[in-house]
N, C-alpha and C positions, 0 to 999 in steps of 0.2 A: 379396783372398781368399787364404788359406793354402795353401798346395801342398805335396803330399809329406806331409801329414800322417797318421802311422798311427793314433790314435786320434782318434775322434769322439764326442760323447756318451758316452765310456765306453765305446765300443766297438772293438775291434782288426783294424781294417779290412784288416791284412796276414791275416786270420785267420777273413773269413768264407769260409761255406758255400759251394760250387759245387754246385748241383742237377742231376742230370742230365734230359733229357728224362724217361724213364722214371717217375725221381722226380717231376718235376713233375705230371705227369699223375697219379699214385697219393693226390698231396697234395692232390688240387686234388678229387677223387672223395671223399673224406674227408672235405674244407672243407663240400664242398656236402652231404655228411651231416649238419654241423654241428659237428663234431672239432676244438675248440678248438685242443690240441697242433698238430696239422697243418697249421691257420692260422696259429700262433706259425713253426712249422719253416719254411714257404712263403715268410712276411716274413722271415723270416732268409737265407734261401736266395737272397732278390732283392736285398738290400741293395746287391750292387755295382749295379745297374742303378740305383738312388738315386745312386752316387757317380759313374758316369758319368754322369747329364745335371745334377748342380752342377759338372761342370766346365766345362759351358756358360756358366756365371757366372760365371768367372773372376775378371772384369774389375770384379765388384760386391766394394764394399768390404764386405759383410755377413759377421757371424760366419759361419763354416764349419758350426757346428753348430747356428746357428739353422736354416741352409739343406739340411742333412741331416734335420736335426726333420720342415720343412717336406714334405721329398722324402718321409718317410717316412709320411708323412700322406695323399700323392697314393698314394703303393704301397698304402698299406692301403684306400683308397677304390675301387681299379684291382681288388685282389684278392675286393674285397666285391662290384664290382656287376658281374664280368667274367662275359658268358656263351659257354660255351665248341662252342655251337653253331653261333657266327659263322665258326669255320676261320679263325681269326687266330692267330698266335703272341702270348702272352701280353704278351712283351715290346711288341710294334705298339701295341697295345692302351694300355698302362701311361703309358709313357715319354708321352705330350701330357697325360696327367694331373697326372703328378709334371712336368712342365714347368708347366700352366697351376694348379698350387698355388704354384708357387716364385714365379711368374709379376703371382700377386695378390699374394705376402707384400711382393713388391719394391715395388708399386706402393702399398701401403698402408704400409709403412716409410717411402718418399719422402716422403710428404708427412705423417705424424705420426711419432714415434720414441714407441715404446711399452717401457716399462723391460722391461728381462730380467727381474726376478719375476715380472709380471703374464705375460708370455710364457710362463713356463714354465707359470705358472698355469693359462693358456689351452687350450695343450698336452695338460696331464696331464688336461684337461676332455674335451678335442676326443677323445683315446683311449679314456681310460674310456668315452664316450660309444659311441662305432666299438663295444667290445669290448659293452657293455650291449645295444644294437641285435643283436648277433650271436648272443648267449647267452639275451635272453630274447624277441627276434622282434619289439620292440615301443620305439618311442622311453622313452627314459627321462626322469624329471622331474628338474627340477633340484636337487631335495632327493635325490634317488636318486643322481644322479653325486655333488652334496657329501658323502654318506656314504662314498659308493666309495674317494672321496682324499681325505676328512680335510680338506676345503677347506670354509668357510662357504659358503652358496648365492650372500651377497652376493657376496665376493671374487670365485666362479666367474663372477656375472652381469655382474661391473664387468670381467674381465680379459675374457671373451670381447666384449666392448662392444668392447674397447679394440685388439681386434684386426682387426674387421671392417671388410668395403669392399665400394664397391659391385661387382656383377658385370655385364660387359656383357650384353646378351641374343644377341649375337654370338659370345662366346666359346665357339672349338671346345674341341669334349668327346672325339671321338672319329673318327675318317678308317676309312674301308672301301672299299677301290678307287675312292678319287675322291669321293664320297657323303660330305662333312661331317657332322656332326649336330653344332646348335649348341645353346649353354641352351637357350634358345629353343623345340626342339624336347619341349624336356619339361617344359614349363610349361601345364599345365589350359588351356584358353583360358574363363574363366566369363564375357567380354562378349560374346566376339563367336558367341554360339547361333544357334537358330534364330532367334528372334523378328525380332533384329537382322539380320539377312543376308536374311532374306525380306523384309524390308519397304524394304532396299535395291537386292535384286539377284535374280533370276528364277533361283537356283540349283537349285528343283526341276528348271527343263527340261533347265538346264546339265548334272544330272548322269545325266539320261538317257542323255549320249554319253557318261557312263562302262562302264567294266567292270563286272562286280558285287561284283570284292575291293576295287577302287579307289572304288566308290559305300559300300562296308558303311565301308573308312577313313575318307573325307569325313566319313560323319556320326558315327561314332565322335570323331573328331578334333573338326568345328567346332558337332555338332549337343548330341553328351553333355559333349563337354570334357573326355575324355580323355589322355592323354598319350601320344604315342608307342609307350612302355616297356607303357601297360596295353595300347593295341589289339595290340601284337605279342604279349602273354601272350593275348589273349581270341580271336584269329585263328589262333595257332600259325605266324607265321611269325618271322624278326629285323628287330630296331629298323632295322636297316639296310634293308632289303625295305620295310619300312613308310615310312620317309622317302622311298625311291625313290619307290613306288608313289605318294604323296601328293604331293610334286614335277610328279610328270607328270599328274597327277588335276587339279591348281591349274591346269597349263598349258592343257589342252585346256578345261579352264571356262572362263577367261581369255579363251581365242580365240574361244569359242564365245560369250560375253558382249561382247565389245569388235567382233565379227564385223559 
């Protein structure tokens, strides 16, 4: 991998933005108004944090500016779903992100090699997309993103094909004082309901020995098959709180069942 280099994608990496606290916080109050501008400034502004964790890959023979693409895809992911309730520094937060994207491209380059076109292709899909979700609240179709960039729907469907891989259901998303959240945790559970669980395992009585916020998650979590992310919006408390609480809710079920 390339070192010392001052341009990237076209970009003059001696020459970006330093945000200050201040500024971060103003930008970030705006974003979440929906201020387009402000979200453009804020990616700009983090950029060096994309260029220090690809120096963690050194060692990978990948274009520099595939793996900047990449990083900058985790930043804009980090900036979209960060909630600033948790009392984390933005940066905590980011950085396992733009690690665990740079993390899948590596793992999906080893074992196919996907031409630079279609890459790019994929790219300017995978952004348009980011930006489309942001501006109008709602996924977009794939005739929608091919207008956006002047790309056929085919092209878009074969180039983002050509890019994917599988994801573990282990991989971390996010660390909060020790408290992992993995995919995993934010994945609907639709088998395993009521139906299913009662007809295995006596979890009405089990959750008697819960709390009442840790009995209202249980069945939010394995009864509605909700995710995480919705029981933390419908409770008012963070995804992190919610994980805890669910964690120790499974335990004391577990002991109270295997008892």
């Amino acid at each position: 991998m390339a070192q010392g280099k001052v341009e990237i994608c076209g970009v003059n990496t001696a020459k970006l933005p330093l945000l200050k606290a201040g500024e971060k916080e103003e930008l970030f109050g705006r974003i979440e108004e929906g201020d387009l501008e402000a979200r453009k400034t804020y990616i700009e502004g983090n950029l060096r944090l994309v260029l220090s964790v690809i120096k963690r890959f050194s060692s990978s023979n990948e274009n520099v500016d595939d793996l900047f693409q990449i990083g900058c895809i985790g930043l804009i992911k980090a900036i979209d779903n960060f909630d600033t309730t948790l009392n984390v520094k933005f940066s905590t937060y980011a950085v396992p992100m733009i690690i665990g994207e740079i993390r899948r491209f590596l793992r999906d380059n080893n074992s196919i090699r996907v031409s630079r076109s279609l890459k790019d292709t994929a790219y300017k899909a995978i952004y348009a997309k980011e930006n489309m979700i942001k501006r109008n609240l709602r996924e977009p179709t794939v005739t929608e993103i091919a207008e956006e960039i002047g790309i056929s729907k085919e092209d878009i469907v074969y180039a983002l094909d050509a890019i994917q891989n599988p994801m573990s259901l282990y991989e971390p998303i996010f660390t909060d004082g020790g408290d992992t959240l993995y995919v995993m945790d934010q994945i609907s559970d639709k088998k395993n309901k009521e139906e299913t669980w009662v007809e295995h395992l006596s979890l009405s009585e089990a959750m008697k020995h819960l709390g009442q916020r840790e009995n209202e998650i249980i069945g939010l979590r394995f009864f509605q098959g909700k995710t995480q992310m919705e029981v933390a919006d419908m409770i008012g408390i963070s995804q992190a709180q919610v994980s805890r609480l669910e964690k120790n809710a499974l335990k004391i079920m577990k002991n109270y069942l295997t008892a």
